[in-house]
C-alpha angles and dihedrals in degrees: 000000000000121000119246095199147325127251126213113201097160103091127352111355130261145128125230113217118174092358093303116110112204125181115257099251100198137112127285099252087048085056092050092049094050094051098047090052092051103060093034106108089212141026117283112220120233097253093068101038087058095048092039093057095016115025088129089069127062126288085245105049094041092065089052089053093052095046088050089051087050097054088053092060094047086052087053104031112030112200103013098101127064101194123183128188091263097027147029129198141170115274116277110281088249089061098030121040115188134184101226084065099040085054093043089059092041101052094028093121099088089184096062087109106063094044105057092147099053097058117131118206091257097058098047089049085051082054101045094050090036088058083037088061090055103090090157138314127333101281092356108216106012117133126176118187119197088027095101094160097048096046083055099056086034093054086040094058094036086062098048090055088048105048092039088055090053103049087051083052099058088046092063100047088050082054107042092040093058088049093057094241100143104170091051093042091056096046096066098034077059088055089048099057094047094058084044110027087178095058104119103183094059090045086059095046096050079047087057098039090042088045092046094058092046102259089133094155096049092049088050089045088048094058086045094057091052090048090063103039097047084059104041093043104031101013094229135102130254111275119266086261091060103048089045089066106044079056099054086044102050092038089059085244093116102054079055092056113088125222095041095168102045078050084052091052086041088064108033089053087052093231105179116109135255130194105271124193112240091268133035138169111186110183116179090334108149120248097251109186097158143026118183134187092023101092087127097047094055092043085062094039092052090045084055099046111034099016105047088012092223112188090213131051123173112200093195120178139123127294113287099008097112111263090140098042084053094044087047097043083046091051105045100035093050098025079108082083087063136073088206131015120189121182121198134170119223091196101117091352127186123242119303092248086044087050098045086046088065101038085062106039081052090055098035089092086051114129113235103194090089124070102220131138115253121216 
């Protein structure tokens, strides 16, 4: 089957037909529409993609509107749509490739980052053309106001790109950096810290890269930057680690050290150790070595958990705010207070009976001679 085009969903939106990539010139709500219908892994029928973009109007009218949406990306699009009289879906893969799949596929191996030693060639080729797919977030730039159900799956899923193409980018660094690659290892340490500007321990590592290849001024520059940014944006100061290092480096100490890169993949991995419970399955949980500005969040969370020992705790909040990096910097710095911790993602989740399989087979090693609570 030959394709007709190829969608990219991943930044700001567009399709490529005959080697030329346009922006896709429709309204918002099209848009919407177009996105939804690509990640999902089946057709939707009409009846939930008009409650879904327009559930405040009547049944009636908002299947005209979405007959009516429909109509515009076919005007746009021809031939990337299959629409029935009960469902509509994207066109099959053969006819419509898109890069949220491409990069799914690509980046589809969650445990990449604690294994920087054991990848093969073609993994980290399936990771470099997986990163090289992220332009920017997932429909950069779409807002729908008055869609609240909508914003929340569209935040949901923003925030699992992000997250997923970070941890593939610190599994890079941690690769490239044991083997020595600098340049490679810089370039995407460099992509890391512009998705998260906040993330320290990349910021040290591109210090120490930057530093070892005697680029002493730019490393010094790059702290200074951070500097800046953690207090104008955060209010709060680079971590002791961080400081230490800019003073090693500005003081000459650093170029004397030996085994500057396997310092650099030291770092960027984020290798100091935290107190861990007995036991601990950590799935995709992000490696969260720092949370700044929450101090008052964890203290709450720590008076709900330890203190009242509720069994349920909600971390509610907008898209892209931090509510996973704050969950996972909880978890790993107090998950001494636990005999097991298990950390799974419901985003995409599998079936209730597939997900309980695997919380059981995670706590089937954990020791039962101690009492603890187990989160």
């Amino acid at each position: 089957m030959e394709v007709v085009c190829r969608l990219r969903l991943l930044g700001v939106p567009g399709f490529e037909r005959d080697g030329v990539i346009r922006p896709i010139t429709a309204p918002p709500k099209a848009l919407a529409l177009l996105g939804y219908l690509a990640l999902q892994r089946e057709p939707a029928t009409r009846s939930q993609l008009a409650g879904l973009l327009w559930g405040e109007t009547t049944d009636q009218r908002s299947r005209r509107n979405l007959t009516h949406t429909l109509g515009q990306i076919a005007a746009v699009i021809p031939g990337c749509l299959q629409a029935a009289p009960q469902i509509v879906g994207l066109a099959p893969a053969g006819a419509v490739w898109t890069d949220v799949h491409a990069c799914a596929e690509f980046l589809a191996h969650p445990n990449d980052a604690n294994h920087p030693t054991h990848l093969d060639p073609q993994r980290i080729s399936d990771l470099e053309r997986g990163v090289s797919l992220y332009r920017g977030e997932f429909l950069a730039g779409l807002v729908l106001p008055g869609c609240s159900e909508f914003e929340t799956w569209l935040v949901r899923e923003r925030e699992r790109w992000r997250q997923q193409v970070i941890t593939s980018l610190i599994a890079l660094v941690r690769h490239y950096t044991y083997q020595r690659h600098n340049e490679r290892a810089e370039w995407y340490v460099r992509r890391l810290v512009e998705l998260e500007p906040w993330h320290e321990e990349g910021h040290r590592a591109l210090m120490l890269l930057l530093a070892s290849s005697g680029r002493r001024s730019e490393a010094l520059a790059s702290y200074e930057w951070l500097q800046r940014m953690l207090a104008s944006e955060l209010g709060v100061s680079p971590a002791d680690e961080t400081r230490a290092l800019y003073e090693r480096i500005r003081s000459g100490m650093l170029l004397r050290e030996v085994g500057v890169s396997t310092q650099a993949m030291q770092v960027a991995v984020g290798q100091a150790a935290l107190p861990a419970a007995q036991h601990c399955d950590w799935g995709d949980a992000p490696p969260a070595r720092h949370c700044y500005g929450r101090v008052n969040e964890l203290a709450g969370l720590e008076a709900l958990v330890f203190a009242q020992r509720c069994r349920v705790v909600a971390v509610l909040g907008m898209g892209g705010i931090g509510k996973t990096l704050l969950t996972a910097y909880f978890a790993r710095t107090r998950s001494s207070g636990f005999a097991a911790v298990v950390w799974r993602s419901l985003v995409n989740a599998p079936p209730l009976p597939e997900l309980l399989r695997s919380l059981i087979a995670a706590l089937a090693d954990e020791p039962r001679r101690r009492r603890r609570p187990t989160r």
